[in-house]
Each structure stands twice: as structure tokens, then as C-alpha cells.
N, CA and C of each residue as an Amber inpcrd file, in Angstrom:
protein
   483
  27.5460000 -11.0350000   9.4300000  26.4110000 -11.3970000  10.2590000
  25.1060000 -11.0950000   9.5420000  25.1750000 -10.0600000   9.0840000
  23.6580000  -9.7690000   8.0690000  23.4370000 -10.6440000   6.9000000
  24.3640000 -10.9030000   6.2090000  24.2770000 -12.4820000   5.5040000
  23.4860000 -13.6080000   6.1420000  23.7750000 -13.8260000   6.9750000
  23.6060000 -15.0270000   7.9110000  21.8640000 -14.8040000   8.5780000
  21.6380000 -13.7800000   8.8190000  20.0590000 -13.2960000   9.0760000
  19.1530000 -13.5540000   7.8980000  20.0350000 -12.7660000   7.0240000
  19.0570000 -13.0460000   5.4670000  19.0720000 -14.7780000   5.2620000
  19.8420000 -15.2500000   5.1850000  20.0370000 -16.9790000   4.9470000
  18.4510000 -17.2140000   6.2250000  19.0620000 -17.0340000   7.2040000
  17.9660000 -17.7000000   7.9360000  15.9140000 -17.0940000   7.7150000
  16.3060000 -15.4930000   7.7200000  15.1140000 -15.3570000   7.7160000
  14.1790000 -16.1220000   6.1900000  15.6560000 -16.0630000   5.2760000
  14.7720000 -16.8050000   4.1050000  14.2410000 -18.2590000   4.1190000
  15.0080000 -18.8910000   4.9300000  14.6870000 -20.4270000   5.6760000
  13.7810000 -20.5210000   5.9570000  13.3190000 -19.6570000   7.1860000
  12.3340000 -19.5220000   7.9350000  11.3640000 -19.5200000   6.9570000
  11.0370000 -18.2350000   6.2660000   9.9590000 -18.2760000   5.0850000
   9.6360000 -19.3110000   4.1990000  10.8050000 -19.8050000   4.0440000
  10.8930000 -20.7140000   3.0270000   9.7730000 -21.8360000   3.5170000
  10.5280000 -22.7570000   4.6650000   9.7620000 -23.8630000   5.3070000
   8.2800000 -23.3320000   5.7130000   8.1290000 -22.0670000   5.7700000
   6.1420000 -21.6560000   6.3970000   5.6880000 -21.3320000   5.4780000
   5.7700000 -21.6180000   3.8340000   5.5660000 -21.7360000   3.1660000
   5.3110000 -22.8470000   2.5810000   6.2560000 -23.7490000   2.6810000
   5.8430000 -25.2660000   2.2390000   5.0230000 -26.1130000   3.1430000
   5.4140000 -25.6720000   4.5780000   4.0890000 -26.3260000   5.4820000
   2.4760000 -25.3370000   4.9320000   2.7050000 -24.4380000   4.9400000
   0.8650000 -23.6550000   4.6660000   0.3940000 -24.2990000   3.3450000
   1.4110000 -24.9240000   2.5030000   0.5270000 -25.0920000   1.1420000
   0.6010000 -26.5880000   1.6310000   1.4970000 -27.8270000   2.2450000
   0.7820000 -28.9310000   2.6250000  -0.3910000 -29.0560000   3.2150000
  -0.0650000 -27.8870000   4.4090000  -1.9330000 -28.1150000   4.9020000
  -2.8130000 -27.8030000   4.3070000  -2.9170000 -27.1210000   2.8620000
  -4.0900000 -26.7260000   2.1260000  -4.4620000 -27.8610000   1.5300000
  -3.1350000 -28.5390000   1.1370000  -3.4590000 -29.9830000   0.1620000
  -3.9640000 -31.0590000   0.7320000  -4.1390000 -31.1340000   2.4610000
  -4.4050000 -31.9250000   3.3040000  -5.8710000 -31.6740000   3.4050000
  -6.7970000 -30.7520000   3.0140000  -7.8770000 -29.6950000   3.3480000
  -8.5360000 -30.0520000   1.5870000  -8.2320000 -29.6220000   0.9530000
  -8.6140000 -29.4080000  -0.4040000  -8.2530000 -30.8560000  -1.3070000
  -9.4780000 -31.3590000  -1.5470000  -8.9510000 -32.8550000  -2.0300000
  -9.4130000 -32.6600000  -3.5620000  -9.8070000 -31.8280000  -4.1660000
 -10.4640000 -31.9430000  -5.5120000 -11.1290000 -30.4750000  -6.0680000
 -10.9660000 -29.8050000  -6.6870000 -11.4840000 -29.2310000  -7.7540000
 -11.0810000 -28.7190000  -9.1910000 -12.1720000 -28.6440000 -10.0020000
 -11.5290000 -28.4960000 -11.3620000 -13.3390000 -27.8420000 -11.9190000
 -12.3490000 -26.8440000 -12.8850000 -13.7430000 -26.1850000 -13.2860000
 -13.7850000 -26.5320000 -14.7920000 -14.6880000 -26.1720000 -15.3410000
 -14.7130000 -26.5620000 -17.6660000 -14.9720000 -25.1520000 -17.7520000
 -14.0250000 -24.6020000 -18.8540000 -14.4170000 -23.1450000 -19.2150000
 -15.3010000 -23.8220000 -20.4050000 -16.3200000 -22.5060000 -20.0520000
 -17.6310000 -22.5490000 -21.3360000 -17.2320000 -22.2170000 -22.6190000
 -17.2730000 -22.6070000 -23.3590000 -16.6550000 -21.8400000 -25.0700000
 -17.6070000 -20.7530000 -25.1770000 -16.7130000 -19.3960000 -25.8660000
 -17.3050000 -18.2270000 -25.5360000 -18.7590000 -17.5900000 -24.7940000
 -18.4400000 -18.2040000 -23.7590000 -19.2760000 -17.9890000 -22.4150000
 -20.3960000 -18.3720000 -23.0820000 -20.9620000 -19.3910000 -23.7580000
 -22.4150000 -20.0130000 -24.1200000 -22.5280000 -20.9360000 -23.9630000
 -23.1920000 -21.3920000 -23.3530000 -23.1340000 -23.0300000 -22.5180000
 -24.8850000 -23.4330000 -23.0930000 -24.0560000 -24.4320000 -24.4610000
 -25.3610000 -25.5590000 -24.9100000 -25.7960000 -25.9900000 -24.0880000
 -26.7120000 -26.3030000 -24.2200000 -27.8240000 -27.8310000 -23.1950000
 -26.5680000 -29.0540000 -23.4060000 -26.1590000 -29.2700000 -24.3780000
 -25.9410000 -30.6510000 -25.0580000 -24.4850000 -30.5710000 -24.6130000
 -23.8250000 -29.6060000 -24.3180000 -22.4400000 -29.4270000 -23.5970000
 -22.6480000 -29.8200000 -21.7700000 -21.1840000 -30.5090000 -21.5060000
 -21.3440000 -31.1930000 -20.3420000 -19.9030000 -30.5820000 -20.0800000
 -19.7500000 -30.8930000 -18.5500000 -18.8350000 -30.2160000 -17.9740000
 -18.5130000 -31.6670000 -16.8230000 -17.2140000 -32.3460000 -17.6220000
 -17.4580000 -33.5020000 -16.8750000 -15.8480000 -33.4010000 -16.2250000
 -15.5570000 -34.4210000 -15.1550000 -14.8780000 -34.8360000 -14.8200000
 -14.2020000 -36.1160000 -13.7590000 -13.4150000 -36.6100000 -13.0640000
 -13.3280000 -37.2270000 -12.5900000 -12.5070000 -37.3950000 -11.2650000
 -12.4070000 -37.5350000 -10.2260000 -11.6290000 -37.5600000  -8.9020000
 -10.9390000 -38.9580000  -8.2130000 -10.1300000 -39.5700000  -7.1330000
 -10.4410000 -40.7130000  -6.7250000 -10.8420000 -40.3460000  -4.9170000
 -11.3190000 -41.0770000  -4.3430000 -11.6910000 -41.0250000  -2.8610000
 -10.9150000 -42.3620000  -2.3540000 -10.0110000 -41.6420000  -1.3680000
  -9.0170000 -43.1960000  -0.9370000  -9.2790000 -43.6270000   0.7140000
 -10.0280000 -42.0270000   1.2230000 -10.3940000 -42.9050000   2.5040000
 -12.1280000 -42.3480000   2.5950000 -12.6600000 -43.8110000   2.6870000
 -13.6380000 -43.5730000   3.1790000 -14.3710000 -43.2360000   4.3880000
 -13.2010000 -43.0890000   5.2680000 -14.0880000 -43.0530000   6.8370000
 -14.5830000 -41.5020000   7.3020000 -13.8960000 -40.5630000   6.1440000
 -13.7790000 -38.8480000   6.0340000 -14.7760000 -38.4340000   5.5320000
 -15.5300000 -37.4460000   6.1290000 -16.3130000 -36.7570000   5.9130000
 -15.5270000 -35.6480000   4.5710000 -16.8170000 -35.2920000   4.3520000
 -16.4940000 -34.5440000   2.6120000 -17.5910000 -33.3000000   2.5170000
 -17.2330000 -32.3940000   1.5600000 -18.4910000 -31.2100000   1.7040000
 -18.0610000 -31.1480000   0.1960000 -19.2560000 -31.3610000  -0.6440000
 -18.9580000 -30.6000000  -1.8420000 -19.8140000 -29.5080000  -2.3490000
 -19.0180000 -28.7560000  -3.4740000 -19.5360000 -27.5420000  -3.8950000
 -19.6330000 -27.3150000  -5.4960000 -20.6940000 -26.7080000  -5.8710000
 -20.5990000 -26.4880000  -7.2990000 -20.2040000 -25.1410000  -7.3860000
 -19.4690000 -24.7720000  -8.5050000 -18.3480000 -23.4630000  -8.6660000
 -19.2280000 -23.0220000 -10.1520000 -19.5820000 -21.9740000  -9.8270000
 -20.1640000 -21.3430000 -11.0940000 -18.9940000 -19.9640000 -11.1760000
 -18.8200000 -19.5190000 -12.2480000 -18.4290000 -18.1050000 -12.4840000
 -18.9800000 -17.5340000 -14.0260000 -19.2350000 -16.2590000 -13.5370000
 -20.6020000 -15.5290000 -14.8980000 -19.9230000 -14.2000000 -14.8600000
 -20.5220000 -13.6470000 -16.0360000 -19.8520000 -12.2170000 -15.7780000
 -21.3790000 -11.5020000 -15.0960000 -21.0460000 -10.3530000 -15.1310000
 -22.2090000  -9.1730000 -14.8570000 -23.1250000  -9.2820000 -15.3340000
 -23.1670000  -9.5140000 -16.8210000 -24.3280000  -9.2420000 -17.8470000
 -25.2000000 -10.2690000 -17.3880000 -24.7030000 -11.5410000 -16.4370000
 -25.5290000 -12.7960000 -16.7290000 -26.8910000 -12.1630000 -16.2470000
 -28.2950000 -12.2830000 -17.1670000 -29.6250000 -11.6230000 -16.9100000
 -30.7750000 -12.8710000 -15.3850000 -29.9670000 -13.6700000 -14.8580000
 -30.8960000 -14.5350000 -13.5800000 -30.2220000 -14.1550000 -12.4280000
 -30.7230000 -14.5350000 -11.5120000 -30.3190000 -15.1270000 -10.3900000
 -30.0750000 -15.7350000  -9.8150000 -30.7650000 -17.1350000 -10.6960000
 -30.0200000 -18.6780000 -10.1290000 -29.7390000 -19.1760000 -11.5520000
 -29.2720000 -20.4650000 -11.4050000 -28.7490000 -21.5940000 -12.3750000
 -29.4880000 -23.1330000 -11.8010000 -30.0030000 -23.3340000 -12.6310000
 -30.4180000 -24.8400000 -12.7420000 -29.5860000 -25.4540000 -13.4730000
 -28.6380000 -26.7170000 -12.8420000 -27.9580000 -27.5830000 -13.0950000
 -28.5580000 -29.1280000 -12.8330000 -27.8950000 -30.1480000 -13.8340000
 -28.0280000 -31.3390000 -13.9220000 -26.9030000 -32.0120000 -13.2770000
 -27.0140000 -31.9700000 -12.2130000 -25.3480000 -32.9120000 -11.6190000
 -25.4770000 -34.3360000 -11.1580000 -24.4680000 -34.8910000 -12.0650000
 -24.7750000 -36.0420000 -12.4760000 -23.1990000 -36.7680000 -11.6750000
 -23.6020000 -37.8570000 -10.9510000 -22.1250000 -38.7230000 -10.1960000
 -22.7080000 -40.1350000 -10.3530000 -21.0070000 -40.6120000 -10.4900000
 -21.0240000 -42.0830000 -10.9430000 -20.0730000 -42.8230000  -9.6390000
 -20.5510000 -43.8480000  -8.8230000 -19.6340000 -44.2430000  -7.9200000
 -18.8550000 -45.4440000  -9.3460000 -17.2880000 -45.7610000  -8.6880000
 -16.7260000 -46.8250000  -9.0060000 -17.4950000 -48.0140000  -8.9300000
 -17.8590000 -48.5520000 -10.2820000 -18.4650000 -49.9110000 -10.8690000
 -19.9740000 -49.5060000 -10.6390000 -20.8810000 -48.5270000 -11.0580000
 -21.9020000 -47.9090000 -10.5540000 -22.2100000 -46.8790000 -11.7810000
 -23.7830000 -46.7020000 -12.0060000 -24.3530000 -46.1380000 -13.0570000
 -24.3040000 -45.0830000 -12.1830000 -24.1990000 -43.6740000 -13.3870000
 -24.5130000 -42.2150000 -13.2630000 -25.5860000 -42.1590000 -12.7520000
 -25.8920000 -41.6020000 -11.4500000 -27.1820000 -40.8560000 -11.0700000
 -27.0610000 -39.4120000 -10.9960000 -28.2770000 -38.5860000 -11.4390000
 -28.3810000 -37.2140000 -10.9470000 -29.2030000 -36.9220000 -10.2430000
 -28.9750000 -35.1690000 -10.2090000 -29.8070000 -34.0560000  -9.4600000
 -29.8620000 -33.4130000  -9.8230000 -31.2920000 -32.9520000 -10.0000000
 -31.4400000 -31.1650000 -10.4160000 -31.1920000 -30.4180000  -9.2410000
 -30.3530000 -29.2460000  -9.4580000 -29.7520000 -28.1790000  -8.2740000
 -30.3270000 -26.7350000  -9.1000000 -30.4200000 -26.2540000  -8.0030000
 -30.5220000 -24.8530000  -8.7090000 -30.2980000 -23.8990000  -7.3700000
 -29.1280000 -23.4490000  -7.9370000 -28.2010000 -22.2130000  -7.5690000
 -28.3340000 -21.2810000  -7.0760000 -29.1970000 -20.5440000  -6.1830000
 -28.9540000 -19.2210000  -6.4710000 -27.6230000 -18.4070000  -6.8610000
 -27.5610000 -17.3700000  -7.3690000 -26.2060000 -16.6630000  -7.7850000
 -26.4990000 -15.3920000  -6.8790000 -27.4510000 -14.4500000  -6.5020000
 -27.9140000 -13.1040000  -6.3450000 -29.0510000 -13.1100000  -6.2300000
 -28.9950000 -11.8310000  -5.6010000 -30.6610000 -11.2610000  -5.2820000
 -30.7760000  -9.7340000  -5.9680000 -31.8400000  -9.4120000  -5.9020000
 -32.1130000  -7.6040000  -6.2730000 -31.6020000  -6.9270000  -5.0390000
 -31.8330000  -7.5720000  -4.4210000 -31.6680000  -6.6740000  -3.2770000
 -29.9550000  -6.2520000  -2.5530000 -29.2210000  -7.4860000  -2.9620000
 -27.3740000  -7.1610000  -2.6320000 -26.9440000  -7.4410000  -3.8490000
 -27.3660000  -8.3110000  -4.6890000 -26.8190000  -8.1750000  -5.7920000
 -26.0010000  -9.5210000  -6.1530000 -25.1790000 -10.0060000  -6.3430000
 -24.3630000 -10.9750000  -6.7380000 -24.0560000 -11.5560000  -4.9410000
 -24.1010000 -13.2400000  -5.0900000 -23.3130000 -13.7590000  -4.3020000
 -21.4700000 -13.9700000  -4.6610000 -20.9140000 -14.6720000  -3.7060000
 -19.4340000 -14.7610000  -4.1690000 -18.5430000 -13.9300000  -3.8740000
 -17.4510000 -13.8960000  -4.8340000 -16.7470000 -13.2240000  -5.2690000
 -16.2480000 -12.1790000  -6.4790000 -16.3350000 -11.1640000  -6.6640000
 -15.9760000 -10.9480000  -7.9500000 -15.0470000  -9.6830000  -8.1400000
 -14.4830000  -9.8620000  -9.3910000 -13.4530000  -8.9630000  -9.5860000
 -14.1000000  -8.2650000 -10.6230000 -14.1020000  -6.6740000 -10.8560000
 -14.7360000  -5.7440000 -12.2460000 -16.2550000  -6.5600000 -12.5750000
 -16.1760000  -7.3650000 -13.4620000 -17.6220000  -7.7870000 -14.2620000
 -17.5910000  -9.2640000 -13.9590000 -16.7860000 -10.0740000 -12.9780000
 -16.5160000 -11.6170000 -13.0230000 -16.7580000 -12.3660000 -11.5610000
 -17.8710000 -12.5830000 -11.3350000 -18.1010000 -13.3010000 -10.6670000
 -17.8980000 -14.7830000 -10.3730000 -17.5340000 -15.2980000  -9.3100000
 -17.3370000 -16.4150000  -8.6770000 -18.3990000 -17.1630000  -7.5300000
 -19.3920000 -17.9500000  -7.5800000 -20.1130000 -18.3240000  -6.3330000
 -19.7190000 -19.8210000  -6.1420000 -18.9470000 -20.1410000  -4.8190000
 -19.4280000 -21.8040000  -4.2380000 -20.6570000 -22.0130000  -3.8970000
 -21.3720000 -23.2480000  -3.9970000 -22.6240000 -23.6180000  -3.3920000
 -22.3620000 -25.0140000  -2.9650000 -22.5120000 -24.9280000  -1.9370000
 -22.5740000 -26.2310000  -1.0090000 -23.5850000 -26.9380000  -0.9310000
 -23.4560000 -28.5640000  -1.5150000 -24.8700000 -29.1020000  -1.9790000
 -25.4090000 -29.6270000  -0.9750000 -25.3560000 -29.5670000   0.2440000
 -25.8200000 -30.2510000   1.3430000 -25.1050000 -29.5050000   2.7070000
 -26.3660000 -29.2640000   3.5190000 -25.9780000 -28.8170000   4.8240000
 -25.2370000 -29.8130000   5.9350000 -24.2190000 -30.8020000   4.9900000
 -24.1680000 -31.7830000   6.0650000 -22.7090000 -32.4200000   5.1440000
 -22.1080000 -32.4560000   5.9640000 -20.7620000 -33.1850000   4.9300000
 -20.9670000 -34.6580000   4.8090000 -20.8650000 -35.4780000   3.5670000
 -21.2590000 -36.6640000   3.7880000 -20.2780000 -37.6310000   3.2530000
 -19.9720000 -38.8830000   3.5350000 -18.9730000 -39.9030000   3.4610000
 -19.1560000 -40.7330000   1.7110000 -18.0910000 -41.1180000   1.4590000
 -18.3590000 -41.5700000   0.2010000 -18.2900000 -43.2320000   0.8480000
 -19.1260000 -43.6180000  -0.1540000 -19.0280000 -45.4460000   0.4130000
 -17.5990000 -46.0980000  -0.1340000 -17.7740000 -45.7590000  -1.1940000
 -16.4420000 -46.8440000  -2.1400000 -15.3450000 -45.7970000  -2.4100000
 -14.0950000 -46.8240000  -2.1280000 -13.0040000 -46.1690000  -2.7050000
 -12.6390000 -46.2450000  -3.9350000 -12.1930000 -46.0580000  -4.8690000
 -11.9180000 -45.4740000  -5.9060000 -12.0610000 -44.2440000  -6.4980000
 -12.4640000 -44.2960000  -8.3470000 -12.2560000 -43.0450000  -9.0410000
 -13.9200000 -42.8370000  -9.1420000 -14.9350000 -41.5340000  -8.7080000
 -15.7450000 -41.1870000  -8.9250000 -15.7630000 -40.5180000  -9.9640000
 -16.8070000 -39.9110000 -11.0430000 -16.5770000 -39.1090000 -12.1200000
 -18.1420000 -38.5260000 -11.9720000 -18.0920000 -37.0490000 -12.5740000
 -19.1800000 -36.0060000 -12.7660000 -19.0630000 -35.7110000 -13.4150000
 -20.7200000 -34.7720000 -13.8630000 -21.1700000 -33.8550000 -14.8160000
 -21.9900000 -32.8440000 -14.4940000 -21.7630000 -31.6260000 -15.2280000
 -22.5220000 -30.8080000 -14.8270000 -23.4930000 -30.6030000 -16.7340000
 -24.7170000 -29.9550000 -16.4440000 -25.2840000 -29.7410000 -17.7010000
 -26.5060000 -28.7500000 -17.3820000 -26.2230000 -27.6390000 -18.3750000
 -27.3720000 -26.6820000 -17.7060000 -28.8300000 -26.9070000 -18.2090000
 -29.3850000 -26.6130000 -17.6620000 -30.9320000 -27.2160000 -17.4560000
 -31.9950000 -25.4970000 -17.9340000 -31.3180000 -24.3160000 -18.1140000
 -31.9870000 -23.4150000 -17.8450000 -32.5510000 -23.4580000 -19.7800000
 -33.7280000 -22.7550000 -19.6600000 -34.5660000 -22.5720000 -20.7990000
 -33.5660000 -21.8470000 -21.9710000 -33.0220000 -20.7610000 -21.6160000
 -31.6090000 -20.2470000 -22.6530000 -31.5630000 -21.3500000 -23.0550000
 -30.9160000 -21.2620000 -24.6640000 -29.9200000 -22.4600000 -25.1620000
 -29.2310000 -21.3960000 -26.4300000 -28.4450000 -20.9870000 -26.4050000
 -26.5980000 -21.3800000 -25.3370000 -27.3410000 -20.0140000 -24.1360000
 -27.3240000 -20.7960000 -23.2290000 -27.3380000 -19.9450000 -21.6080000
 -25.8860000 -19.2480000 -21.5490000 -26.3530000 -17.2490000 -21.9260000
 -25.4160000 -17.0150000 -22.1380000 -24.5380000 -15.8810000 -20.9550000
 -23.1480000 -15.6050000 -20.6630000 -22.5470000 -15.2120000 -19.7360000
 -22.1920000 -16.3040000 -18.4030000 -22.1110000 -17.5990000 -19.0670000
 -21.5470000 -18.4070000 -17.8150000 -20.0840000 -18.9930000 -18.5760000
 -19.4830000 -18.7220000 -17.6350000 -17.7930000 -18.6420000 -17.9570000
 -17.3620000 -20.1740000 -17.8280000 -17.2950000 -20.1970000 -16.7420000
 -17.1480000 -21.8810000 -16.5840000 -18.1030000 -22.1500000 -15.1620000
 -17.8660000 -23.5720000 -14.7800000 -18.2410000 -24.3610000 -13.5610000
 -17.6050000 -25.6400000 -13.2620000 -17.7530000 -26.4260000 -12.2800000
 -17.0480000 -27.0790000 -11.3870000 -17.8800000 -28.0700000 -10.3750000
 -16.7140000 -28.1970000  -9.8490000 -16.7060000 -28.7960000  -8.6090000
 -16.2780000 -29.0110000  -7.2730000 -16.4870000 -28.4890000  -6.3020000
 -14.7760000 -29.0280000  -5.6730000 -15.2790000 -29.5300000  -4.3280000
 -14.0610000 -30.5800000  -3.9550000 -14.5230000 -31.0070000  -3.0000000
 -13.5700000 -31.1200000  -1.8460000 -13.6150000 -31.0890000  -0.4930000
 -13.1930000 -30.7330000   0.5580000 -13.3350000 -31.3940000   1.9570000
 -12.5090000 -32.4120000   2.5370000 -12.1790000 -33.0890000   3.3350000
 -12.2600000 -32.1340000   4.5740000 -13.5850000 -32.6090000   5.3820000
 -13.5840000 -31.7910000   6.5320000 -12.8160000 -32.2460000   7.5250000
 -12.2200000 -31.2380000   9.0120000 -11.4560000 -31.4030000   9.5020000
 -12.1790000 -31.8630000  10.5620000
């Protein structure tokens, strides 16, 4: 009989496991970050990538993903984020980040010296027009050149419920 408990309770786990990570994948439609080559991020280095959007009638929230260590000497990041719809020229935006304040210190997350911040580029989740493959860039904009202690950055994007 204790056989037979273990069989099931592992079942049990098993299947609330594969449902919790479908619903994440149902939730989480896109991200991908570019690690910086030894944390110095040229002007002339881009951090690109590409996604597809298959329904348009869904609202969307996206976020830019910075991670820096400790040492990084600002508080924000000025980025060039640059999106291309399917059959459509690259347009950008200058963004700029905050990361921290003097006063708490780092936004995010971080582990020892490694920080993590999402920034949500809009207080408003917004619809993509066209379906297909969209593609981005990120490119830092800050006076540094190599702007140094930024690890990587991103994107990610997220199908609101």
C-alpha cells in the first residue's frame, strides 16, 4: 500500500507541475536578454533580437531587463530601443531607466553584487497591430563608452490576462 501512495503522490506532483509551467507559458510570451562582453557595453554594440505576435486582439506589457553589478557608478540607463513591425522600418525611443536612488539604493532584484531591474515601458499594456515576426534593439546612449558594469539587457514581453 505505501508503494501505491508514493506512485500516486508522485502523479499528483508530477501533473501540478506540468500544468504551473503551461500556465506560465500561457502568461510569458517572450524574453531574451544579450550578455555584454566583459560587462562593457560599446555605443556601437546592439543588443538585438526578434519575437513573433500571433494574436493581435491581446493586450501586451513590455519590459526592458537590465542587470549591472554593484560597482555600476548611475542610477539610471539611457537606452536606444529600437522596434521593427513585420514589412515596416525600425523606429525608436530614447528610455531612460532608472536603476536606484541614494536613498534605498538599487531597484530589482539582486543577489551579493548582481542586480536585476524590469522596467515597464508604458503604464498601459498595448496591442500589437500586425501579426508576424517583430525584431529589437537595444543600444546604450549613456556618455561612458564602454558603459561599464552592465552585464546584459533585454526584453520581455507579457500577455496580459
Amino acid at each position: 500500500m505505501s508503494n501505491h501512495l508514493t506512485k500516486l503522490f508522485f502523479g499528483i506532483a508530477f501533473f501540478t507541475a506540468i500544468n504551473f509551467m503551461m500556465s506560465c507559458n500561457q502568461i510569458d510570451v517572450f524574453e531574451k536578454s544579450t550578455s555584454i562582453p566583459d560587462h562593457n557595453w560599446h555605443q556601437d554594440f546592439k543588443c538585438t533580437g526578434s519575437f513573433n505576435i500571433s494574436d493581435t486582439s491581446a493586450f501586451y506589457n513590455i519590459y526592458v531587463v537590465v542587470r549591472h553589478t554593484d560597482a555600476y557608478k548611475y542610477n539610471n540607463i539611457w537606452l536606444n530601443l529600437g522596434l521593427q513591425m513585420p514589412g515596416d522600418t525600425m523606429t525608436t525611443k530614447k528610455v531612460n531607466l532608472t536603476l536606484g536612488d541614494d536613498a534605498n539604493g538599487w531597484y530589482g532584484s539582486g543577489l551579493d553584487d548582481i542586480w536585476e531591474v524590469r522596467k515597464k515601458l508604458s503604464n498601459y499594456p498595448i496591442q500589437f497591430k500586425k501579426q508576424g515576426i517583430y525584431s529589437y534593439s537595444l543600444t546604450n546612449l549613456m556618455r561612458d563608452n564602454p558603459l561599464i558594469h552592465i552585464m546584459s539587457t533585454g526584453i520581455r514581453i507579457e500577455r496580459v490576462k
